[in-house]
C-alpha positions as CSV (number, residue, x, y, z in Angstrom):
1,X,-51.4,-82.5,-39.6
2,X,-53.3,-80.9,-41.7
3,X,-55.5,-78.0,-40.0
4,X,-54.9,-75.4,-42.8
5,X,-57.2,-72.2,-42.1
6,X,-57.4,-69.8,-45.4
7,X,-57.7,-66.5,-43.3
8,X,-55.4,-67.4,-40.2
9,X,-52.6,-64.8,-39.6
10,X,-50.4,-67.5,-38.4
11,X,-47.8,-69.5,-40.9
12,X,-49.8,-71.6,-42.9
13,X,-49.0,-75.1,-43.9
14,X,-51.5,-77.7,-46.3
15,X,-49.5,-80.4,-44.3
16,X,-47.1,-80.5,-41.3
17,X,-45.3,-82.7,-38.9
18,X,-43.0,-81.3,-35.7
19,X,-41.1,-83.3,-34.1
20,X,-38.7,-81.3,-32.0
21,X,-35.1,-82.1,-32.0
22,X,-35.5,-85.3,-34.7
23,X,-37.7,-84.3,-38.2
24,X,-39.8,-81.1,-39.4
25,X,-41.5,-81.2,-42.4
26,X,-43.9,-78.6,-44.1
27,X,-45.7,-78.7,-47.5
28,X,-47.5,-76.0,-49.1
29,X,-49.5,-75.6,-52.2
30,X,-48.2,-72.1,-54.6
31,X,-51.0,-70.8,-57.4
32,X,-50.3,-67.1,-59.4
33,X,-52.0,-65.3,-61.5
34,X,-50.2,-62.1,-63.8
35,X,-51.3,-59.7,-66.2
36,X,-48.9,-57.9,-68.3
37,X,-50.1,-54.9,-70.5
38,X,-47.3,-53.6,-72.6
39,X,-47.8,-50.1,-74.8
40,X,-44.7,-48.9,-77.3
41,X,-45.9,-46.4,-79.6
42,X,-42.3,-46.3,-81.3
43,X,-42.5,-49.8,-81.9
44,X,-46.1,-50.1,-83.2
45,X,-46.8,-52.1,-79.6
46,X,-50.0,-52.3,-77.7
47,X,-50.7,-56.0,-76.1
48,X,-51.8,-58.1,-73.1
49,X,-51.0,-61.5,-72.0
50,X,-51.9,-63.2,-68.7
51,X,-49.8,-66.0,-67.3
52,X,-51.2,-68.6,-64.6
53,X,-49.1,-70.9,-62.7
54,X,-49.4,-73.2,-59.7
55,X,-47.1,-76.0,-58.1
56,X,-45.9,-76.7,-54.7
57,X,-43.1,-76.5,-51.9
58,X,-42.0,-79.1,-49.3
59,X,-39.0,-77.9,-46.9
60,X,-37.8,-79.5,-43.3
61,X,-35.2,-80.1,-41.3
62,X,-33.6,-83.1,-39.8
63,X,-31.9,-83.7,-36.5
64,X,-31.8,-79.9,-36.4
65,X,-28.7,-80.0,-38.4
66,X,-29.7,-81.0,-42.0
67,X,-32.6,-79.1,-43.7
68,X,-34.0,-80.0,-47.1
69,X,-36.2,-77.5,-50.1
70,X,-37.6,-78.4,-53.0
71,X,-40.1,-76.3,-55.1
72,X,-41.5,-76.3,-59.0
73,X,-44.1,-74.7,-60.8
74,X,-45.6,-74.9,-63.9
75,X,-47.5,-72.4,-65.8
76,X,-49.5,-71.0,-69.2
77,X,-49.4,-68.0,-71.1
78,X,-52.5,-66.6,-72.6
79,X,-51.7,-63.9,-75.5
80,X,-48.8,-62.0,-76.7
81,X,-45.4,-64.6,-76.1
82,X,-43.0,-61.0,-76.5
83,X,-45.2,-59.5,-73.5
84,X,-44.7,-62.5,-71.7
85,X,-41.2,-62.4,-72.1
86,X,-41.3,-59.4,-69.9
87,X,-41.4,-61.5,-67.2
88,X,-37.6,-63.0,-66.8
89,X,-38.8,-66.6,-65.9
90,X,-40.7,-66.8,-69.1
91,X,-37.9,-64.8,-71.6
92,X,-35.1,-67.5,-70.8
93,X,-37.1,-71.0,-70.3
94,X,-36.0,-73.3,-72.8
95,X,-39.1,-75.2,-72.7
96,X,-41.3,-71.7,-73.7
97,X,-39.3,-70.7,-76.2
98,X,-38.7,-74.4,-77.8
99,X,-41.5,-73.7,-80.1
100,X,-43.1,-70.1,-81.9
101,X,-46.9,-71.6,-80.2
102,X,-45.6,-72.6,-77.0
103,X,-47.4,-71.2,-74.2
104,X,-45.8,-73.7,-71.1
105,X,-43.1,-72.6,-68.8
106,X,-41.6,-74.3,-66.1
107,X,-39.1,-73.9,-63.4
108,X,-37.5,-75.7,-60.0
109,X,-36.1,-75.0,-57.4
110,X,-34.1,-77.1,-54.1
111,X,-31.1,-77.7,-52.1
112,X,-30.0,-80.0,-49.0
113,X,-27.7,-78.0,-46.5
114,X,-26.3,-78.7,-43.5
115,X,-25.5,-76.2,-40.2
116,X,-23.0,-77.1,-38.0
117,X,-23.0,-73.8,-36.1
118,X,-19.1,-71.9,-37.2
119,X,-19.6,-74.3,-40.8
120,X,-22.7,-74.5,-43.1
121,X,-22.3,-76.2,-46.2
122,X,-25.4,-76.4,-49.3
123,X,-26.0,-78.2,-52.4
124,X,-28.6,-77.6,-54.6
125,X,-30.3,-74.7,-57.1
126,X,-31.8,-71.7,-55.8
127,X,-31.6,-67.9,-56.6
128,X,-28.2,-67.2,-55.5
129,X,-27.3,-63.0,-54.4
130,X,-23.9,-61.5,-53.9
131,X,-22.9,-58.3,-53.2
132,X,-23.8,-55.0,-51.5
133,X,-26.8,-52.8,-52.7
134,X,-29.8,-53.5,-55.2
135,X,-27.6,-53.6,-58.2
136,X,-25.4,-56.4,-57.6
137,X,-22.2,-56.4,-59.0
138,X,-21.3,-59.8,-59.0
139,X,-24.3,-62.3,-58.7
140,X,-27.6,-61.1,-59.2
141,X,-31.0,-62.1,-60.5
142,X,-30.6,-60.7,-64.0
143,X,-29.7,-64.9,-65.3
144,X,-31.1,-68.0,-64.8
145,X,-30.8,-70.1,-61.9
146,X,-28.1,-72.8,-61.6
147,X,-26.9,-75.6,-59.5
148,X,-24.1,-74.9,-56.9
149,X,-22.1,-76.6,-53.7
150,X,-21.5,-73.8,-51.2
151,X,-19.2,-73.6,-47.8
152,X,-19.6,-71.0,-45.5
153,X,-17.3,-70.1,-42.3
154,X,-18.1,-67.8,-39.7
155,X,-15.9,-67.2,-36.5
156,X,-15.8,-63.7,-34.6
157,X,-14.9,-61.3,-36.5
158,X,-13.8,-63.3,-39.6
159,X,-16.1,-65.0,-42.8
160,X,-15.4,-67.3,-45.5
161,X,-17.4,-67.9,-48.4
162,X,-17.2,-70.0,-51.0
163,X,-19.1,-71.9,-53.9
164,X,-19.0,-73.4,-57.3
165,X,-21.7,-73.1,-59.8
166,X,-23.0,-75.1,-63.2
167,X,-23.9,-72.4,-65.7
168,X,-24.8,-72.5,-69.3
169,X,-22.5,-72.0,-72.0
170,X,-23.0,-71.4,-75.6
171,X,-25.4,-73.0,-77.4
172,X,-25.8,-74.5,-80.8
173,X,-28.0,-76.6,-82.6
174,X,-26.9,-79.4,-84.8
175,X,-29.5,-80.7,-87.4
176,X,-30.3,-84.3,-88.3
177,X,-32.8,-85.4,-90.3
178,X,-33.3,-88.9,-88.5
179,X,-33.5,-87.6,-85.0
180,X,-34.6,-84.0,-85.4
181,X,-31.7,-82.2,-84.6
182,X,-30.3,-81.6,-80.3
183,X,-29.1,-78.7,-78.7
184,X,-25.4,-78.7,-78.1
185,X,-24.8,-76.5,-75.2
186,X,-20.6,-76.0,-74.3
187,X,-19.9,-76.4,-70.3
188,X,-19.2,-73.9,-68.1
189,X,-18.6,-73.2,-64.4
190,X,-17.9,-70.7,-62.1
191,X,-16.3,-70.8,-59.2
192,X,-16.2,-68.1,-56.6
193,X,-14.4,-67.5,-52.6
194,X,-14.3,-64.4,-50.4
195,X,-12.5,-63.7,-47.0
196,X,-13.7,-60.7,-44.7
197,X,-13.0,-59.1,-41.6
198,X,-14.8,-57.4,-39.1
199,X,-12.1,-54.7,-38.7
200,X,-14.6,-53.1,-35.6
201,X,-18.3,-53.9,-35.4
202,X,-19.0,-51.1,-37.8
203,X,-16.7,-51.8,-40.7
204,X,-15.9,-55.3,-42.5
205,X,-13.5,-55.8,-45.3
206,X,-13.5,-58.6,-48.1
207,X,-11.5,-59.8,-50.3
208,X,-12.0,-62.8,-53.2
209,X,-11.7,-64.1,-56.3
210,X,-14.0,-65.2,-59.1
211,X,-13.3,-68.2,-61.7
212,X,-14.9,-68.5,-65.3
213,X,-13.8,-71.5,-66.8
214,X,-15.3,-74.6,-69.3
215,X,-15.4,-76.3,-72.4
216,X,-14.2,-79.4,-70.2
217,X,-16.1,-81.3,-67.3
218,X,-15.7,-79.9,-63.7
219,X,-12.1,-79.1,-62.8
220,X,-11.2,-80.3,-59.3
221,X,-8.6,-77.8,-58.7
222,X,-11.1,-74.8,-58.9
223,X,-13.5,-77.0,-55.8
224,X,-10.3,-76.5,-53.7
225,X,-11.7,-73.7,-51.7
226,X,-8.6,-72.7,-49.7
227,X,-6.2,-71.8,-53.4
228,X,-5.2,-68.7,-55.4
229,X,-7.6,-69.1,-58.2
230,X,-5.5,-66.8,-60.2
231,X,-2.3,-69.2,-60.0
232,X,-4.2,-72.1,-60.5
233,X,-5.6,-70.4,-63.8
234,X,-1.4,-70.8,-64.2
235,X,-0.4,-74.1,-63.8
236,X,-4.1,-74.8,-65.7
237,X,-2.5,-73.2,-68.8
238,X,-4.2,-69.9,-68.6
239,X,-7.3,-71.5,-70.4
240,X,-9.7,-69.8,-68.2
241,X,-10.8,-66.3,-66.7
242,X,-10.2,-65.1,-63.4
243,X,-10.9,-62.0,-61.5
244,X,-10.1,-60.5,-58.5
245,X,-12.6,-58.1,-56.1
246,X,-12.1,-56.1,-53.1
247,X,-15.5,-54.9,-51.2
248,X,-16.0,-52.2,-48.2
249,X,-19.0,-51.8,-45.4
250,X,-19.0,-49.2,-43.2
251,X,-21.3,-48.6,-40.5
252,X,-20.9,-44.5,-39.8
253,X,-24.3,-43.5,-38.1
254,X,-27.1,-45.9,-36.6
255,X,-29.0,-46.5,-39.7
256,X,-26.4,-45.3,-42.4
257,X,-24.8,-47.9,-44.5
258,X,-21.9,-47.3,-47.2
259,X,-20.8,-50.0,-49.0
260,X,-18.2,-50.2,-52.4
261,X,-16.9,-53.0,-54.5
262,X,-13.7,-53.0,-57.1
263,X,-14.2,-56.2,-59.3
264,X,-10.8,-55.9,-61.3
265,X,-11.1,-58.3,-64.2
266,X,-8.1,-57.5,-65.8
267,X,-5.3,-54.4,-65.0
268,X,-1.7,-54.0,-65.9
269,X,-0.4,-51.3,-63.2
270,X,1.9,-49.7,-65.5
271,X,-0.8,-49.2,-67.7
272,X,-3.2,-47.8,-66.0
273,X,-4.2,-44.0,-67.5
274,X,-3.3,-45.0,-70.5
275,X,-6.0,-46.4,-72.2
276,X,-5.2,-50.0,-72.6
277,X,-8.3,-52.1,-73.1
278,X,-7.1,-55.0,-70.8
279,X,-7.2,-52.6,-67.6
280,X,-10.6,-53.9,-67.1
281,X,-12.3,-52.8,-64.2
282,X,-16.0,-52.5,-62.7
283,X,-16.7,-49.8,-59.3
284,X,-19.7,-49.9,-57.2
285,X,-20.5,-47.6,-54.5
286,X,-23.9,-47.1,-52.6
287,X,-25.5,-45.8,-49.8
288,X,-28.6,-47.0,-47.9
289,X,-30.2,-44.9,-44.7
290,X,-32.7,-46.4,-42.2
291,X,-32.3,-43.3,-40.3
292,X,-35.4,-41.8,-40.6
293,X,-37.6,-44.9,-39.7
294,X,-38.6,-43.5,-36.6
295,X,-39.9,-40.3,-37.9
296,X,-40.9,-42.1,-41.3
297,X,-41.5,-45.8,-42.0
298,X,-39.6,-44.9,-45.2
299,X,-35.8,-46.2,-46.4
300,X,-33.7,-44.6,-49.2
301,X,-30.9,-46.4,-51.4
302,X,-28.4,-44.9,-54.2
303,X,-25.9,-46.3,-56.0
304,X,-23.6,-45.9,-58.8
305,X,-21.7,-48.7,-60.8
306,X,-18.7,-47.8,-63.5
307,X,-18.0,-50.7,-65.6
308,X,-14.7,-50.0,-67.9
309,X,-14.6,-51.0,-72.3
310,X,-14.1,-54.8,-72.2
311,X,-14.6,-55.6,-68.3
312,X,-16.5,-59.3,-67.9
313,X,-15.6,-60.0,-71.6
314,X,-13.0,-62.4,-72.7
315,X,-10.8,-63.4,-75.8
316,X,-12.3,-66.9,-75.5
317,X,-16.4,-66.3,-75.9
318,X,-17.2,-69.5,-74.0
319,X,-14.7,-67.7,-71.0
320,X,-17.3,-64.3,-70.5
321,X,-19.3,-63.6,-67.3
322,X,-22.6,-64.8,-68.6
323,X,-24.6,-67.7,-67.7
324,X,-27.0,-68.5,-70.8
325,X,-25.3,-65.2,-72.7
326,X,-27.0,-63.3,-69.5
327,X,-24.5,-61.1,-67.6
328,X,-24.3,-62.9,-64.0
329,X,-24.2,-59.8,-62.1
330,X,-26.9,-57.6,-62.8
331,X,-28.0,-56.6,-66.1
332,X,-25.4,-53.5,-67.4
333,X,-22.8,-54.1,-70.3
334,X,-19.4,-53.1,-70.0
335,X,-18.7,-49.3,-71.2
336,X,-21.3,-48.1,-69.3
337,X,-22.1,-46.2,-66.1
338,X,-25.3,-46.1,-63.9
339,X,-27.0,-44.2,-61.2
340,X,-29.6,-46.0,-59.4
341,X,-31.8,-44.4,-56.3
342,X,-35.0,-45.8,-54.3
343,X,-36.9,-45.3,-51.8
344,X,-38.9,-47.7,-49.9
345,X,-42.2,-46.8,-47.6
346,X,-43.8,-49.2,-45.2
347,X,-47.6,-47.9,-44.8
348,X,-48.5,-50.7,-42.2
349,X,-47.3,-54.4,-42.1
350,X,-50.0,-55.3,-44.7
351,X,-49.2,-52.5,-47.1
352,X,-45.6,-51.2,-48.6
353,X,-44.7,-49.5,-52.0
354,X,-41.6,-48.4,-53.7
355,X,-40.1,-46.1,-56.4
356,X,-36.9,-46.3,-57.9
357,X,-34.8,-44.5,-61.0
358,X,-32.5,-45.8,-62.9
359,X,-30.2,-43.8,-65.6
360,X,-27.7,-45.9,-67.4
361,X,-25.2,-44.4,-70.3
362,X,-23.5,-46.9,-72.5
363,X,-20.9,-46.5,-75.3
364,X,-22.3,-49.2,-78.1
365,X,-20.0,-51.0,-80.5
366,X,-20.7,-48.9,-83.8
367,X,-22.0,-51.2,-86.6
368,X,-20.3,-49.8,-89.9
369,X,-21.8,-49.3,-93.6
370,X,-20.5,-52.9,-94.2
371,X,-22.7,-54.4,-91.2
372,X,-19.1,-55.3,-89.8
373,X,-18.8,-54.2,-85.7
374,X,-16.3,-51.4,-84.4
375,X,-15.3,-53.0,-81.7
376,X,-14.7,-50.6,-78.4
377,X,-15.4,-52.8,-75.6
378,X,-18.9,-52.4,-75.0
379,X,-20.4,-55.9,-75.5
380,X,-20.3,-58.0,-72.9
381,X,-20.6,-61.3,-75.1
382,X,-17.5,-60.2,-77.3
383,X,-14.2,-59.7,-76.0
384,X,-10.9,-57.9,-77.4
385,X,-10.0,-59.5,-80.9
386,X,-6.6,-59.2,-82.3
387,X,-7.5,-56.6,-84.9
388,X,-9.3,-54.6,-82.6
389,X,-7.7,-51.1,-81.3
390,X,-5.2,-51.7,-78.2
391,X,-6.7,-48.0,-76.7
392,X,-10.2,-47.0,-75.8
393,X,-12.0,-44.7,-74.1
394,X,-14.8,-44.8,-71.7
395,X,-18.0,-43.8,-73.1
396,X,-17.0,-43.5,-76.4
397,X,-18.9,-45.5,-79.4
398,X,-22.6,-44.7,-80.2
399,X,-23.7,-43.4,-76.7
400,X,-27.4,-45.0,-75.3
401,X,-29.2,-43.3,-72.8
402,X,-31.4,-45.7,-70.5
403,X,-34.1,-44.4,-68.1
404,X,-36.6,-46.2,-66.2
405,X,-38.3,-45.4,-63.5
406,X,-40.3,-48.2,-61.4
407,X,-42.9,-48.1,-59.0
408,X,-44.0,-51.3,-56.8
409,X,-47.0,-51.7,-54.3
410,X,-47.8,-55.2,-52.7
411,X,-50.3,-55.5,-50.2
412,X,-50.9,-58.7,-48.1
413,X,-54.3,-58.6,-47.1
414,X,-54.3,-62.1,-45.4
415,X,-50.9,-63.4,-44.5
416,X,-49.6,-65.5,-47.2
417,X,-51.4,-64.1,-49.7
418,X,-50.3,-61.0,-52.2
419,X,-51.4,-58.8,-54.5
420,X,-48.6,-56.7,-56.3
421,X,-48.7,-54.1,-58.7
422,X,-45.8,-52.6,-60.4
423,X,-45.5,-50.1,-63.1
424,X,-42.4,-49.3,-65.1
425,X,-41.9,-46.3,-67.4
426,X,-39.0,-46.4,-70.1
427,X,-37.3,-43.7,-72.5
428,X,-34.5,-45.1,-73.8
429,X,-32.0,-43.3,-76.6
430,X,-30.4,-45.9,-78.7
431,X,-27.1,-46.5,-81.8
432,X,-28.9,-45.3,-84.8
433,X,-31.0,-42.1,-83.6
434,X,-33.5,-45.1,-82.1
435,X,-35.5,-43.7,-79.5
436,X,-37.8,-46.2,-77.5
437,X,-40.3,-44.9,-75.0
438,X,-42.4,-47.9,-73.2
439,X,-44.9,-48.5,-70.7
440,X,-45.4,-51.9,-68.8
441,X,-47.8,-52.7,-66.3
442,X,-47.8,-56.5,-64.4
443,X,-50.4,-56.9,-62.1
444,X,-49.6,-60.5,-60.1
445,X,-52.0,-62.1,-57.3
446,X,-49.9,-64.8,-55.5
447,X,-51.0,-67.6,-52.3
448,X,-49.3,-69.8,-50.7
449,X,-51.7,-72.7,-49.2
């Protein structure tokens, strides 16, 4: 069928067919439109760019068991590339930044999954969220997309998750003067299970592991969802890099939510106080209250996230917690502490808004006279080196002082159809007496057809 009606308040398809019980499907046309306006006075910046982009989505299920997604868009900058690469799509597509005048981008999305009710299994790419709060500690939107097989398990009181993921490892590229030269990119996978328990309906405890491994094809043993990832790292020949979490939700009030997560990465026991770099260790902790929604359409978050000197690096580079040298969880280096808060007001169903602060202190590895690196843990793309000091300290190194403070509105004034402003206001302290105060403003109208 195709009876689309631009200014219908119902879901809005270009094309559908329903066929209860055997096949559903649903196509939809997507077009966007940005502006980005960008003004650093520190950095001699003032520039514009404008980005368009269109493309198309067609989802459905079949037999009511299977379901099926598959999305892409394409899209043009017009003016600055460096504003552009404000906008996280744009900063790591290959295809963008291939050439200094490129002005295409591109990007795709899908996935096949299946539900059978206690078991749902998925394969396929898509933008991929774990963990409690806004900033999430362990998978987050801060890197590209990748490919993944997932299996979830739920039963009463008791959930299992797993998946394995294709990321991107480090890249090189090797020149030829026949062919042009290729990108050489190293493999790399991660590979990720969690167990919880729904100790009473108001608290739920977890507990998993997470897998870094590569430079070699897909390894069969880390697919095995129901292993130890830590002894199979063992018997692997401790070539790879795995890490252990623990996570807490509690449920105290109707509408109050606390939530922590301890990602160890590393940690010797008897160690611990003593200032040995491997106890490697990241906390999150957070809080998020509905309470008020009665009185006030309005909902307030805070969090804070310690990340220990050297936690999510590794000795082997390839064998770090990036995906395209991008931290997988979201985007703080180790060394570094943050305190996040937001609050979130609904005006009416058309019309919401948000404003959020961020403050993030970071101990940077000092860069000496001799342009050689002081290494005190506090890069997440390079890890503990032989020569390096066995002790550290949290916070020390060239202390950065990150603020940024954020403010959305999107308003919706025919269903399926936005218009989104958000303004962000930076003041950062740098190494090196740098101090960086920025301005950006993205203006985005977005349909779906």
């Amino acid at each position: 069928k195709g009876d689309y009606s631009f200014f219908s308040e119902k879901q809005k398809y270009l094309f559908y067919h329903f066929n209860p019980g055997k096949a559903n499907i649903f196509i939809n046309l997507l077009a966007e439109g940005e502006i980005i306006y960008r003004d650093n006075s520190n950095l001699n910046i003032n520039s514009g760019t404008t980005l368009g982009a269109y493309g198309g989505e067609i989802r459905g299920t079949i037999l009511n068991k299977f379901g099926f997604f598959i999305r892409g868009y394409q899209g043009q900058v017009f003016g600055s590339r460096e504003t552009a690469r404000l906008k996280k799509e744009v900063n790591y597509n290959f295809k963008y930044n291939l050439a200094p005048d490129e002005g295409y981008f591109d990007e795709t999305s899908g996935y096949l999954s299946a539900d059978f009710d206690m078991l749902k299994l998925k394969f396929g790419r898509d933008r991929l969220l774990i963990g409690y709060g806004e900033v999430k500690p362990f998978v987050a939107d801060n890197s590209p997309m990748f490919d993944y097989l997932s299996l979830n398990i739920k039963y009463e009181f008791l959930n299992f998750s797993f998946f394995h993921g294709k990321l991107l490892g480090n890249s090189t590229f090797i020149n030829d003067s026949i062919t042009g030269g290729t990108n050489v990119v190293d493999e790399k996978y991660l590979g990720y299970h969690r167990l919880s328990f729904d100790i009473t309906p108001s608290v739920t405890l977890g507990a998993g592991e997470l897998i870094i491994y590569g430079n070699r094809g897909i390894d069969l043993s880390y697919l095995n969802p129901f292993t130890f990832y830590k002894s199979v790292e063992h018997s692997n020949q401790d070539r790879d890099n795995s890490m252990l979490f623990f996570d807490l939700n509690i449920k105290p009030l109707a509408g109050v939510k606390l939530f922590t997560s301890l990602f160890i990465d590393d940690i010797s026991f008897g160690k611990i106080g003593s200032g040995w770099y491997g106890n490697q260790t990241l906390l999150h902790a957070g809080i998020f209250s509905t309470n008020l929604y009665m009185i006030v359409p309005m909902d307030i978050n805070v969090e804070y996230s310690r990340v220990e000197p050297y936690t999510l690096t590794h000795r082997l580079h390839g064998n770090n917690y990036t995906n395209n040298g991008y931290n997988i969880g979201a985007n703080l280096q180790p060394n570094s502490e943050l305190f996040f808060s937001q609050i979130n007001y609904r005006f009416n169903h058309r019309l919401r808004c948000s404003a959020s602060f961020l403050f993030t202190i970071h101990g940077a590895n000092p860069v000496n006279d001799d342009g050689s690196i002081e290494n005190i843990g506090g890069n997440i793309n390079l890890g503990h080196r032989v020569s390096d000091s066995e002790s550290v300290e949290f916070l020390t190194g060239d202390k950065e002082y990150l603020r940024e403070f954020s403010f959305f509105i999107i308003y919706e004034p025919v269903n399926q159809v936005d218009f989104t402003i958000n303004i962000n206001f930076l003041n950062n302290s740098l190494q090196n007496s740098i101090t960086n105060k920025e301005t950006q403003f993205y203006f985005l109208i977005s349909a779906r057809i």
